[in-house]
N, C-alpha and C positions, 0 to 999 in steps of 0.2 A: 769438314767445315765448308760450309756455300762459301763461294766467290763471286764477285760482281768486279768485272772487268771492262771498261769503258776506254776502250783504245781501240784507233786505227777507225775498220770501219764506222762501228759501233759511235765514234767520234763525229765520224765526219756528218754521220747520218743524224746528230742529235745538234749538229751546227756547231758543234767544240772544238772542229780539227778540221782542215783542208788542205789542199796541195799532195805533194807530193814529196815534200822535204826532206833530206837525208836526217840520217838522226843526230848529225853536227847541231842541223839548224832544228830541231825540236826540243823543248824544257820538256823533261816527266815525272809530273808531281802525281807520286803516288798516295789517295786517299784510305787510309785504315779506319773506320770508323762500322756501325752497326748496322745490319741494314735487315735482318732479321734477328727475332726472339723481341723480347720487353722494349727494350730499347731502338727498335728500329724506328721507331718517327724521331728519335732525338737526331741518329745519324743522317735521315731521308732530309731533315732539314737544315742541318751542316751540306750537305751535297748541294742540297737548292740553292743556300745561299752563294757555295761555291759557283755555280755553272750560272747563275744569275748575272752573277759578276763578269764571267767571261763573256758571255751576250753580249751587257752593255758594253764593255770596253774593248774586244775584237778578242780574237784566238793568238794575238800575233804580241810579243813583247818584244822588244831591244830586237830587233829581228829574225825572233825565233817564233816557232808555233807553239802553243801552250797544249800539252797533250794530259790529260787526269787518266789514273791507270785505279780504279775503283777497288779494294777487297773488304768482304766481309766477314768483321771477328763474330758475329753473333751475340753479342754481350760483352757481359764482362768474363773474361779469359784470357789473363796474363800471357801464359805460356802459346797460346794461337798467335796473340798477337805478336807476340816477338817473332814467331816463325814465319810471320807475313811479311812484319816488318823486311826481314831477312831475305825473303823472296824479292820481297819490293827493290831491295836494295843489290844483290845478285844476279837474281834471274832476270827480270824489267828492267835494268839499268837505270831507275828510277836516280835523278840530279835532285831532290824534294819528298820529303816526309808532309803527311800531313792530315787532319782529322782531327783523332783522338775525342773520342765524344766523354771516355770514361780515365779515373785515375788512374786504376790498376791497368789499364792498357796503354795508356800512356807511360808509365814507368816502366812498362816493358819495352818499349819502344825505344826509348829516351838509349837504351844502351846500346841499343843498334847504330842511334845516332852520332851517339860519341866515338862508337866505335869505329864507323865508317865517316865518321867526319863529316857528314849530311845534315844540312839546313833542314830545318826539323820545327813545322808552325804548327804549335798546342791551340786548334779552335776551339776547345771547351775545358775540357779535363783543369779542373776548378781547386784542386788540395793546391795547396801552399808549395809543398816542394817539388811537384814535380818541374820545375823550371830550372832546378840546380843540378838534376841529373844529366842533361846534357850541354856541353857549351855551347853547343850550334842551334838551342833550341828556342823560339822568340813565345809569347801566349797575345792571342788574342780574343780573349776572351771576358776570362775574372778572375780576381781568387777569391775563397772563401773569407778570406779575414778580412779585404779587401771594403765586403761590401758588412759583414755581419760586427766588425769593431767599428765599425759607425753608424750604424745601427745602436749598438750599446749604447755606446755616446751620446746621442739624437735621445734617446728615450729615459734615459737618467734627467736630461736637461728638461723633459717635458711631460713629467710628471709621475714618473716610476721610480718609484725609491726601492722597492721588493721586486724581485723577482723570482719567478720559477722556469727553468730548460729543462725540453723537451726535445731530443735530439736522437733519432736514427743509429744504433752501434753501425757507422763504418766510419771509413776515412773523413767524408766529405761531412757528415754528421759532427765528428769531436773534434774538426777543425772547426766550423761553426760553432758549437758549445765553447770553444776557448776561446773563441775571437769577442763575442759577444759578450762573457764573462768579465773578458780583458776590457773592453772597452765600456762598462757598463761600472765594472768595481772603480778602477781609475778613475770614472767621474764622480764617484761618488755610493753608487747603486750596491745593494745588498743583495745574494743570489741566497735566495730562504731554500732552496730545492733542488735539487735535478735528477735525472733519470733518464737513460739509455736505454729504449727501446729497438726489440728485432728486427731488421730493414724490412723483412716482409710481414711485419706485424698489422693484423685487418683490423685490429681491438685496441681503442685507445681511452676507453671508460674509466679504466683501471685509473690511469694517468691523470687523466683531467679531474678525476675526484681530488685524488692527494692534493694536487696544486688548485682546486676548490677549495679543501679544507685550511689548507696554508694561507686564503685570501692574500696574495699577493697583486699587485696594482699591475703585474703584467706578464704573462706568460710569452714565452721565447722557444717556435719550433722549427725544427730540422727537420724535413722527411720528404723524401723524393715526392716527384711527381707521379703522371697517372693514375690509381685506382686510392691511394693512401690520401691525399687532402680530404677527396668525400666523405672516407671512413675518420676523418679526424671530425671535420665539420660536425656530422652526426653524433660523435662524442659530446660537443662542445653544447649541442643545441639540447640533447639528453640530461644535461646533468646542469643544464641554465645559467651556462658563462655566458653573459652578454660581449661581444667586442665591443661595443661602445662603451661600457663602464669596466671589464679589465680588458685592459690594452692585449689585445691577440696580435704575438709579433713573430715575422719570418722571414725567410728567404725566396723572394720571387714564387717558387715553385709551387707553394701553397695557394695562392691565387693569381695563376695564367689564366690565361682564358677558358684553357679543358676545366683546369679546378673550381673555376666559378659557377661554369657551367651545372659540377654535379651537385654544387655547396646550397645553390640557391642562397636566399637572403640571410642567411646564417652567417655569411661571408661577411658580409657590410659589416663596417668598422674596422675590419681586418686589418695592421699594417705591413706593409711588406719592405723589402730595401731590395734593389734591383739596378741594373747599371742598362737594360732597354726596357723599353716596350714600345709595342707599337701604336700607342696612344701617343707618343711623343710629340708637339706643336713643329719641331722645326722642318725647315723645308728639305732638306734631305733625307728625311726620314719620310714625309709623305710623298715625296717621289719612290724612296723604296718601298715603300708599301703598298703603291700603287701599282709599280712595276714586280712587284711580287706576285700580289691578290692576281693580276693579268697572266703571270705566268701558271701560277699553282692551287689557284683557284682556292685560296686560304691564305690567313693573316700571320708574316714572320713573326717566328719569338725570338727568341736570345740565343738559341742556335743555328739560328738560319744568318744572322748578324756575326755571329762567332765567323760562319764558314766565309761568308762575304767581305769581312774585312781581315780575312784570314790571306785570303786571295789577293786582296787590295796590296800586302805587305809581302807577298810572292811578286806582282808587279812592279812595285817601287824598288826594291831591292834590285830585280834582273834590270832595271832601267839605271840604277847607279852604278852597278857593275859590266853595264856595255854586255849584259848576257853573259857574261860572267857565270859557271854555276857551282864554282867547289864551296865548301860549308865555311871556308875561312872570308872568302868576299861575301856573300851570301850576307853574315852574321854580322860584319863591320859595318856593311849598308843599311841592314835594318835598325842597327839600333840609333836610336834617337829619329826616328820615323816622324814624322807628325801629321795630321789629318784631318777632318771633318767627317765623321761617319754618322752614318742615321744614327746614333746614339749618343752624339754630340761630340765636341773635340776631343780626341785623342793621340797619344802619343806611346812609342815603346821604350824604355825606361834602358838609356844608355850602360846602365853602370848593372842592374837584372836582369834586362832582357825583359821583363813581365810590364804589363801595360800599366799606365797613366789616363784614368779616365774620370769622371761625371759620375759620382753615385745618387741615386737616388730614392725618397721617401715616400712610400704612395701612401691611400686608404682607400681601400674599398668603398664604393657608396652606388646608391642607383641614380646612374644619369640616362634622360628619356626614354624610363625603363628598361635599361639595361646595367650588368654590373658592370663598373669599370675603376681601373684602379687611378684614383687621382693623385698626382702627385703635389705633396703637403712640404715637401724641400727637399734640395738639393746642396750635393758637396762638389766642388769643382776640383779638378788633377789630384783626385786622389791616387796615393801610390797603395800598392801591399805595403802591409804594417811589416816590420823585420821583427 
């Protein structure tokens, strides 16, 4: 399995490490996340947002140097990843866990942490429970329910009494499909359908028929990102679902900015729920985004913000514990965290561990000819649903 290792020289030469400091006075926060196969821009952009963060803020914490020890699992590969983790935490003498762009690698992880009693910050890895498998482990990121049970909610109240789900067989998929469910029956809402499609499924004709035939006032889907939104959009526009008259509903992924890109005006009407974007008004967020675009020459998504305030909570923490780095101060410091991040206030949730944040309601539409998702409402300190 390729490894990408970012220490020492490697470090100093990319502006992330200087001096000469004993390893007393160095923090080594080893990153596990993807950096080839499907999934490598998800992790390339956890990374950026990581070493972004270190830029602006200095290499130096509670008076130590902040050193990123980089490996890559390739995907998804539970069993790699535990054995990196393991490395990470053995060989590297890594004081910090951190990454995780995916579930199933993150729950391999998670045990490493509990076991080695390492502060342990989930940037992405979105299922609901990976935060319970380790006590030293904080999220900053999302969880699926988090964003997809108010979602339900939001769309029972505005005009969807029927619906049909549409949801990806894996984890991150039937945590969406139940979150949605749940928060859509609870208000009210009736689920006339659903169906579980193959996560590398290219065909989704089949699909959109059924839930054509069912005339339902809103269709609700789950399916990763990269090459699957196109091929969905092309279903929808094949078989003459308008999203302006049945509510086309999802989770961010379905229209980022890649997805629009392939979707073309099929998109429009789209609604999505999402906790950033980089469309966002506030002034921290267009300073990030500004300071991003100048570094990477391209616009953060949601895991370039994951890695960024991922980091942010790696330095607040070593700053409350005077550098401190075992996983029992580490964990006590983080939790109840509070912040301003480009993605609006947030906080780490004292009693889970998992974040407190600003969800949000977009719709697709074309502003000065371009697509973009506008945001139609907003939920403030939302927790994960229990």
């Amino acid at each position: 399995m390729k490894r990408f290792i970012i220490a020492g020289a490697a470090l100093l030469a990319a502006g992330l490490s200087g001096g000469t400091a004993g390893a007393q006075d160095t923090v080594k926060v080893g990153m596990l996340i993807s950096l080839s196969g499907q999934f490598a821009d998800t992790g390339a952009q956890i990374l950026n947002g990581a070493k972004l963060y270190i830029k602006q803020h200095g290499d130096t914490v509670a008076g130590k140097k902040i050193e990123l020890i980089v490996k890559d699992n390739g995907g998804i590969n539970p069993p790699v990843a535990k054995r990196l983790a393991q490395e990470l935490v053995t060989r590297d003498n890594v004081d910090i866990i951190a990454g995780f762009d995916l579930t199933p690698n993150a729950l391999a992880a998670a045990d490493v942490s509990a076991e080695a009693k390492k502060f342990m910050v989930d940037m992405n890895a979105a299922t609901a429970v990976v935060i319970t498998k380790s006590p030293y482990m904080v999220r900053t990121s999302m969880t699926i329910p988090q964003l997809n049970q108010t979602l339900g909610t939001w769309a029972e109240k505005n005009g969807v009494k029927k619906a049909y789900t549409m949801v990806a067989d894996f984890g991150p998929g039937i945590d969406a499909e139940g979150a949605f469910t749940k928060g859509f029956t609870a208000a009210g809402g009736q689920v006339a359908g659903s169906v579980r499609m193959a996560v590398a499924n290219p065909d989704f004709s089949a699909y959109v028929s059924r839930a054509k035939d069912l005339n339902p006032e809103g269709i609700f889907v789950m399916i990763p990102g990269g090459a699957m939104p196109g091929a969905f959009g092309k279903a929808l526009a094949e078989r003459g679902i308008d999203p302006n008259k049945t509510k086309v509903m999802g989770q961010m992924e379905i229209t980022d900015e890649h997805a629009l890109a392939s979707m073309g005006d099929v998109a429009i009407g789209m609604i999505t729920v999402a906790h950033y974007d980089y469309n966002l008004k506030n002034k921290t967020n267009q300073d990030f985004v500004k300071a991003y675009n100048a570094e990477y020459k391209r616009n953060p998504d949601f895991f370039s913000v994951g890695g960024y305030d991922g980091m942010h909570v790696i330095y607040e923490a070593l700053k409350k514990t005077k550098g401190k780095t075992d996983g029992d101060s580490l964990i006590a410091a983080a939790k109840g965290l509070k912040w301003d991040s480009p993605r609006g206030p947030m906080s780490i949730d004292p009693e889970t561990r998992d974040v407190i944040q600003t969800v949000y309601i977009r719709k697709v539409q074309k502003v000065d000819g371009k697509l973009v998702n506008v945001e139609i409402a907003k939920f403030d300190n939302v927790k994960s649903p229990k």
